[in-house]
C-alpha positions in Angstrom: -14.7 -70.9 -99.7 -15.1 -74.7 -98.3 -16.5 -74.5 -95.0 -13.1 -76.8 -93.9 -11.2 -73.6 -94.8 -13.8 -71.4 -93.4 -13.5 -73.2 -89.9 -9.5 -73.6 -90.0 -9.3 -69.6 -90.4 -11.7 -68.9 -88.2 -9.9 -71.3 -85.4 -6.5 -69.7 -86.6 -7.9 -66.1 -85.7 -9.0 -67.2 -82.1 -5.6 -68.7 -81.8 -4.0 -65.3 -82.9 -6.3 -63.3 -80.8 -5.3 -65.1 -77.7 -1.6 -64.6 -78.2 -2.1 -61.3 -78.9 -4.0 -61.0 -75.4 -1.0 -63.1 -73.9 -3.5 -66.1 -72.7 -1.3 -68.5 -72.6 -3.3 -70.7 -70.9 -6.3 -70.2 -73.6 -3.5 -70.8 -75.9 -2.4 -74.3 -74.0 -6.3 -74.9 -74.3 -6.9 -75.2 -77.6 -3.4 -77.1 -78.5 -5.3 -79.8 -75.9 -2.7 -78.4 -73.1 0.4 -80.4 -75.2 3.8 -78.8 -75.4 5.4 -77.6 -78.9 7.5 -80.2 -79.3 4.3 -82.6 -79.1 4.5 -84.0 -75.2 1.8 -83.5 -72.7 2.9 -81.0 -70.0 2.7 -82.4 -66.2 2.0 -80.1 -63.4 3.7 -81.8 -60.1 0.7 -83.4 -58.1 0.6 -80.7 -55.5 -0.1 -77.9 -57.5 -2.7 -79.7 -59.9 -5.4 -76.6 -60.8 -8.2 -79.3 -59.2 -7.3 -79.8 -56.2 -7.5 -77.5 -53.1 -5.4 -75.4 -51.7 -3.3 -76.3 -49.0 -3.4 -74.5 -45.5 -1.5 -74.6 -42.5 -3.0 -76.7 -39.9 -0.6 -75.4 -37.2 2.9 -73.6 -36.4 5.1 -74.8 -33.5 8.3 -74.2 -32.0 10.7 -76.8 -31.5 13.7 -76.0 -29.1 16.3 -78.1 -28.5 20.0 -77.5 -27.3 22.2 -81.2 -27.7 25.6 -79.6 -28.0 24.7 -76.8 -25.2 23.9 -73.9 -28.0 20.0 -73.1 -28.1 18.6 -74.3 -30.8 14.6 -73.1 -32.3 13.1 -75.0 -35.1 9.7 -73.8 -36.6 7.7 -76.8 -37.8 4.8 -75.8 -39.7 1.9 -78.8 -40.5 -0.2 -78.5 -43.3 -3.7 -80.2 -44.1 -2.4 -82.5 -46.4 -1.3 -85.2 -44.0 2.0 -86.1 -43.6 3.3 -82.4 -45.2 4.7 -80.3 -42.9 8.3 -78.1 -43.1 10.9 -76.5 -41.4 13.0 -74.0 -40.7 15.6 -72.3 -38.7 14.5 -69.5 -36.0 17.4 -69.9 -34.1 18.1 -66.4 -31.6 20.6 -68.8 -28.5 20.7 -66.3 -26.8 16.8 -65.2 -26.0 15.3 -68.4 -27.6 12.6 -68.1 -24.9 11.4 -65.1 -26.2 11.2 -66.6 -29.5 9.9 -69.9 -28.6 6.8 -67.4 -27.1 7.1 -65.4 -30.0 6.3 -68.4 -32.1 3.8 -70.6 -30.1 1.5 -67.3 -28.9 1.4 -65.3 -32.1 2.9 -67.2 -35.0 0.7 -70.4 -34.8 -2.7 -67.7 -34.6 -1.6 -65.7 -37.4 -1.0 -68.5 -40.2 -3.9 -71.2 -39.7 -5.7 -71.5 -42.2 -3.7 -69.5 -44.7 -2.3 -71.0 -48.1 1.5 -72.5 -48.1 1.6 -71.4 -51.2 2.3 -67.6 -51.0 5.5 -67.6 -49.3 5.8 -63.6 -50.0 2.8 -62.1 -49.1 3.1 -64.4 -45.8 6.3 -62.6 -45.3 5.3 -59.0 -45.9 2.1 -59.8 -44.1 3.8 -61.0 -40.7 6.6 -58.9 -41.0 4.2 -55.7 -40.4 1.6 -57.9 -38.1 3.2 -56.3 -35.3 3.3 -52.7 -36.4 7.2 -52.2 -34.7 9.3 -54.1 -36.7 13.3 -55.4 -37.6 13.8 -57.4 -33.8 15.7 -60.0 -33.9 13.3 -62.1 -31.7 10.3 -61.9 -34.4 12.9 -61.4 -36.8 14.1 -65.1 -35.8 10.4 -66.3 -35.9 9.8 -65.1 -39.3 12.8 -66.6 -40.4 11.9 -70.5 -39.2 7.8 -69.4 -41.0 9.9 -68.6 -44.3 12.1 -71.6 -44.2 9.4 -73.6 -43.6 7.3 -72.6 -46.8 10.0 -72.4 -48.9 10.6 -76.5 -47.7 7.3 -77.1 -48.1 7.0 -75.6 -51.5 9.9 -77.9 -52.5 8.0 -80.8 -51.2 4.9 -80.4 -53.0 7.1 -79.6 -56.1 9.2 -82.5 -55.8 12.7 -80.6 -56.0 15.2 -79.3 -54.2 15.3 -75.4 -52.5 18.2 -74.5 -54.5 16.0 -75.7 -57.6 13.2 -73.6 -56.6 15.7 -70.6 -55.9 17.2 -71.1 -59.8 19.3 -74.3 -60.1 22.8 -74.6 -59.6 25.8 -72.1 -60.3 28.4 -74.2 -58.4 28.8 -78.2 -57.5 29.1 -77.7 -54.0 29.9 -74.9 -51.7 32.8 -73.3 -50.5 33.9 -73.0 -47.2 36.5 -71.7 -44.4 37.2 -72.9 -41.3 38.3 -71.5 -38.1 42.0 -71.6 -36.9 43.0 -70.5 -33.2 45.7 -70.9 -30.5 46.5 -68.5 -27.9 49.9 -68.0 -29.8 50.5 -67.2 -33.2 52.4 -70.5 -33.6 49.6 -72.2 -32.3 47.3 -70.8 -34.9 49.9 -71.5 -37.7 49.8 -75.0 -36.5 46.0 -74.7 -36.7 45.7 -73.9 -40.3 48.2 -76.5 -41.0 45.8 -78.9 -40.0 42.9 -77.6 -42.0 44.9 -77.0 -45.2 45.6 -80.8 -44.9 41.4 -81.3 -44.5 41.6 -79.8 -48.3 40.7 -76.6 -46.8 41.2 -73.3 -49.0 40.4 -70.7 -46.5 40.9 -70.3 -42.9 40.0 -67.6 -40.7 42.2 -67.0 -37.9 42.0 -66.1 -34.2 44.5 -65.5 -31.1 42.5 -66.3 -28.6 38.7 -65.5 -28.0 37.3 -62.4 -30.4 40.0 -59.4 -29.3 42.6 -61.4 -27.9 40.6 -62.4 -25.0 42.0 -65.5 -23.2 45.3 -64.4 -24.1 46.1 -62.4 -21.1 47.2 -63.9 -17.6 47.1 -60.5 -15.7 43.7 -60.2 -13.5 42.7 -57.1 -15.0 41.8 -54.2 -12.4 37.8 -54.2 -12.8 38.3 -57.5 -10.8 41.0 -56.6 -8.9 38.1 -54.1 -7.9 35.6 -56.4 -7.6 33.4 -54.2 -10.2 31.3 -56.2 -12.9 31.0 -60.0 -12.6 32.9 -62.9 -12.2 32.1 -64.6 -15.7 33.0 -61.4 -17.4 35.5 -61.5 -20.4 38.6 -59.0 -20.5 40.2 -57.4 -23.7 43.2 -55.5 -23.9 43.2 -53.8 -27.0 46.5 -52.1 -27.1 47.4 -55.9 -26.9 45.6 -57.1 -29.6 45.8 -54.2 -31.7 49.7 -55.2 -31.9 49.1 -59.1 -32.0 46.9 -59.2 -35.0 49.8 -57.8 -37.9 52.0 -60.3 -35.6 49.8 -63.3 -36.5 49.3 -63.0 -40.2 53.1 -62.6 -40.2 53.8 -65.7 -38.9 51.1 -67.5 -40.1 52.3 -66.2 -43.8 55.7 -67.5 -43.0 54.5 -71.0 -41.7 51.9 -71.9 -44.5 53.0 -69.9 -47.4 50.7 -67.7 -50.1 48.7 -70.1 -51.1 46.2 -70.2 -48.1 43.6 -67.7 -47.8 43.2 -66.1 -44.5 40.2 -64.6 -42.9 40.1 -62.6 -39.5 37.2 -61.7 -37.6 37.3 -58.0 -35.6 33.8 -58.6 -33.9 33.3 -54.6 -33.9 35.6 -55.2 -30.5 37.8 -51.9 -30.7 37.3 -47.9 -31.9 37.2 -46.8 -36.0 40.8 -45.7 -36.0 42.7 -47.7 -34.5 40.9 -51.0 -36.5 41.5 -49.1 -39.3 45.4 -48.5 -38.6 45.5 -52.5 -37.3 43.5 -53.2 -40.9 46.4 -50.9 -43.3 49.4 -52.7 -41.4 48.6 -56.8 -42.4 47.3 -55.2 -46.1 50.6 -56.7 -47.4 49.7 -60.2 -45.9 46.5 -60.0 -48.3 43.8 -60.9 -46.1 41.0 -62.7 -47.6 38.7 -60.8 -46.0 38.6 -58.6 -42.6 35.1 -59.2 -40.8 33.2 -56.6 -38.8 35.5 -53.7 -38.2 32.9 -51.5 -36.8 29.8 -52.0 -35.0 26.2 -50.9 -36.6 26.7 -47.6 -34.4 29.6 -46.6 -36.4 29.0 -47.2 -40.0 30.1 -43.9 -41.1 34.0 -44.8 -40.4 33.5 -47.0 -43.3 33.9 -44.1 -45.8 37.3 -43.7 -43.9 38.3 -47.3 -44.1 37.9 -47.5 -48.2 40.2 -44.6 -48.6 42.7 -46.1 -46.1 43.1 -49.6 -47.1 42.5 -52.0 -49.7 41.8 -55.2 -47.8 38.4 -56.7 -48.5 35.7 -56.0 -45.8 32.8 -58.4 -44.6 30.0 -57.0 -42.8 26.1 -57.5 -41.6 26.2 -60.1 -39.2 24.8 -57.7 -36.6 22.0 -56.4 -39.1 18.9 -56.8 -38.5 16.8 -54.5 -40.9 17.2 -56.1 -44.3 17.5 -51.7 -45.0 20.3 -52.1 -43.3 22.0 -53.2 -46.3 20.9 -50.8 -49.3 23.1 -47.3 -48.7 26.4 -49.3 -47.7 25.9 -51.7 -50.9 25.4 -48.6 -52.8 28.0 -47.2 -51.7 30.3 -50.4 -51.9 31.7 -49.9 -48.5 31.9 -53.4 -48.2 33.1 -56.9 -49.8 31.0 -59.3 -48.2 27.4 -59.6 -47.2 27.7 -61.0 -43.8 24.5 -61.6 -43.1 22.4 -63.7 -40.2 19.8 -65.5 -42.5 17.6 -65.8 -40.0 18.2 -62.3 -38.3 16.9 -60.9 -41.3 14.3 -63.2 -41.9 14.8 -66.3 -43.6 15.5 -67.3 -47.2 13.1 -64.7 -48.9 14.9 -61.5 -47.8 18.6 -63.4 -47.9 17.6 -63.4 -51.7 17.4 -60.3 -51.8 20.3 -58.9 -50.5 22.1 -61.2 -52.0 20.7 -60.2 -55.7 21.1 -56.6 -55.0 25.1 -57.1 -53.9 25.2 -58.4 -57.6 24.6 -55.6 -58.5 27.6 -53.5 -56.9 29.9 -57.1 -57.5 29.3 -57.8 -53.7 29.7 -61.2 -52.5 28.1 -63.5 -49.7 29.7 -64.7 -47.1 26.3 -66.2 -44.8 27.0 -66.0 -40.6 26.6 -69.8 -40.1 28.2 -70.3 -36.5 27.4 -73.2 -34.6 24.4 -72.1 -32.8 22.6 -72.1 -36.0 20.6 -75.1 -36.2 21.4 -78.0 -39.2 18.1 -76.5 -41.1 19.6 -73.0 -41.1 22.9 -74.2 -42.3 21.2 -76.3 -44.7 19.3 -72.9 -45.9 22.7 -71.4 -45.9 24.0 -73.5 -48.8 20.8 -74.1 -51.1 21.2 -70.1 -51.4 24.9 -70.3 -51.8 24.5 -72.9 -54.4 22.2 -70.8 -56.8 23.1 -67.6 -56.5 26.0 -66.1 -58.8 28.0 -63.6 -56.5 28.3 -66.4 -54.1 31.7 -65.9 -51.9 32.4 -68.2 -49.3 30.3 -70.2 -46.2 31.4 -70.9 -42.9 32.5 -74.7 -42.3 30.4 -76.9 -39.8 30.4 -80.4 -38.4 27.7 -81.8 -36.6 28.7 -84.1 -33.6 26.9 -87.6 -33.7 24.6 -86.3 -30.7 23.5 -83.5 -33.2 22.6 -86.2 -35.9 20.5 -87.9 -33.7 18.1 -85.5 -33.4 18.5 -83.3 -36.9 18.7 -86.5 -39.8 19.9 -85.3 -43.7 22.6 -82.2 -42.9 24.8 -80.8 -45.1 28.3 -82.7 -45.7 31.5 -81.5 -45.6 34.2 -83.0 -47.9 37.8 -81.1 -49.0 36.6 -78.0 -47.8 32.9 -77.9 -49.7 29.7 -78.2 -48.0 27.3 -80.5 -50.1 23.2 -80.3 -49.3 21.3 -84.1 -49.1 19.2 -84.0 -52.3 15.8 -84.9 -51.2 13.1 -82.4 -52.2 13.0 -79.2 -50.1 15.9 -78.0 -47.5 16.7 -81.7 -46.9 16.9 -81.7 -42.7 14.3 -83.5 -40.9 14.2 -83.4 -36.6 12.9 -86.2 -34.4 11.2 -84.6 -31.7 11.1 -87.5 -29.2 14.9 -86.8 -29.5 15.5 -83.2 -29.0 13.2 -82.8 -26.1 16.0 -84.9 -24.2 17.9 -81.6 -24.2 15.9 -78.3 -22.8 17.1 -75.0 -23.6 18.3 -72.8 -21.0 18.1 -68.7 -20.8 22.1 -68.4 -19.6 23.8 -66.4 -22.1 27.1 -64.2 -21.3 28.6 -61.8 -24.4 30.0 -59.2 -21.8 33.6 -58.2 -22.3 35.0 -55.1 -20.5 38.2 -53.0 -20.7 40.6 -52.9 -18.0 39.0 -50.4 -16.4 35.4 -52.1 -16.5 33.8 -50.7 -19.2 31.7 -52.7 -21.4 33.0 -53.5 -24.7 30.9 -53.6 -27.6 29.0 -55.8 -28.9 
């Protein structure tokens, strides 16, 4: 045998060898690291095998509250100048706490540590503090994730959504919120949005259980027990308004309108689910939060009672939370808080294992989540498959002029500014002309006084 031959078999076994052993990059090697179809491969600059790693120089917390909502930005700077991220930890009302949270044990636990590994950060910090699944380090986790994963799509050069997968839709879906403190009113309110090209619409008499809606000063008051700010519900009132409203709304704007409704946990099991049976024939889109966290169990009840799709998880924290009522499909819609649960890393993850039971999203994105979280919102939404729906938003121009690049609404989609990671840059100079405040007030009570959860 020709020692050409000899030395062509003999570099054909090495290549087989290496296969075999699943080296690919011993197999890249000896093709002089060029493709099959004959072009060199490019790694994107930042990830280039020779140079080093990049580490996080420093963590901060950026608060900020221009439309009166706190708002908590985690900006995390990197040794490679000029490369920093962002993302949403966004808790309104205790965003001191998380603004603590983030400046006196975030910043300590990350320098130094590589961007890269966006998971084992996560894990990492998520059991730093031994007690876990608060909302307030919960939050601060959250903006730390966000801020990787932007990072990540920096130094790659692409977008989040690209990173998480690529598209599954052109833009995302979204509803928007109709009220009025009569169901005429809120007809006249969807009207409006169905002319915006809106699809969906969630409705609402009044505040969350009516309240607003009733001119009597209710008896705690009368009393002088609780305090002055305090909310009041009547719930035999709302109870009775709610079928009411989808009637008339039904009879003002027709079929072709999906329509939304929001419980907020505000009354007991039965009688929610009794309210939830009498508007099935006005085929809500979805009904949201019917129970609070401490009464999951009703949902068994609910599924045998009605038919009417459920959202549920915007009170979640523990991404745990999830698993057993996924399983069991006692819900429709993952309505989660991204950044209650963490960020974008364990939003995945819920979201992948709803696929599984055919559960769809529907992300919490009210307006005191900051432009970055919304914008974290909708790169999800875009790349996941059992996507459902998104809350609407519009950022006021005093908004814009401290958070540049956020999502775009247009015909009822939300569209994401295609620059390379989540897209939503903040100028500091600007948001520190509006200080955050510790003022927060969720307390509604029954006639009687008594405190109405949540």
């Amino acid at each position: 045998m020709k020692k050409s031959e000899t030395d062509f078999l003999k570099s054909r076994r090495e290549m087989m060898k290496m296969l075999a052993l699943g080296s690919t990059g011993g197999f890249w090697g000896l093709l002089g690291s060029t493709a099959a179809n004959g072009q060199k491969r490019e790694t994107p600059a930042g990830y280039k095998n020779d140079q080093p790693a990049v580490k996080i120089r420093s963590v901060k917390a950026i608060a900020t509250a221009p439309e009166g909502s706190n708002l908590v930005i985690v900006k995390v700077e990197t040794t490679e100048p000029g490369l920093y991220g962002l993302g949403c930890a966004t808790f309104t009302q205790r965003a001191v706490a998380v603004v603590a949270a983030i400046n006196s044990y975030l910043n300590e636990f990350c320098i130094g540590k590589d961007v890269d590994n966006i998971e084992d950060m996560w894990q990492s910090f998520y059991v730093s503090s031994y007690w876990r699944n608060g909302p307030v380090l919960n939050n601060a986790l959250s903006g730390l994730d966000e801020a990787l994963w932007d990072i990540k799509g920096k130094r790659a050069n692409m977008t989040v959504y690209q990173l998480l997968g690529g598209k599954s839709r052109f833009a995302v879906e979204c509803y928007e919120h109709a009220s009025g403190n009569t169901a005429e009113a809120v007809a006249e309110s969807v009207q409006k949005y169905m002319a915006q090209g809106f699809r969906h619409v969630r409705i609402q008499q009044g505040g969350y259980g009516g309240t607003g809606t009733v001119a009597k000063k209710p008896d705690f008051k009368a009393a002088g027990f609780g305090y002055e700010a305090d909310d009041y519900m009547d719930e035999r009132a709302y109870l009775k308004s709610v079928p009411k409203m989808f009637d008339v709304v039904r009879k003002v704007c027709g079929d072709e309108v999906e329509l939304l409704h929001d419980v907020h946990e505000r009354v007991q099991p039965m009688d929610v689910i009794n309210m939830i049976k009498a508007v099935e024939d006005y085929h809500p889109y979805f009904i949201e939060d019917p129970f609070s966290p401490e009464n999951m169990e009703w949902f068994k009840q609910l599924r045998m009672s009605t038919s009417v799709p459920i959202a549920m998880g915007e009170l979640f924290n523990n991404i745990n939370e999830f698993k057993m009522p996924m399983v069991n499909q006692w819900f429709d819609y993952i309505r989660v808080h991204v950044s209650q649960v963490g960020g974008i890393t364990p939003a995945m993850k819920i979201a992948r294992l709803g696929e599984w039971f055919n559960i769809k999203t529907a992300f919490h994105g009210p307006g005191d989540v900051s432009p970055v979280g919304h914008a974290a919102h909708a790169h999800i939404d875009l790349a996941i498959w059992n996507f459902g729906i998104q809350e609407a938003v519009h950022f006021s121009d005093k908004l814009k002029s401290v958070f540049t690049g956020c999502p775009t609404m247009n015909n009822g989609y939300m569209s994401v500014n295609e620059v390379p990671g989540i897209g939503v840059d903040i100028n500091e100079k600007e948001a520190a002309k509006y200080p955050i405040t510790t003022k927060s007030n969720w307390q509604v009570r029954k006639r009687d006084g008594t405190i109405i959860r949540p």
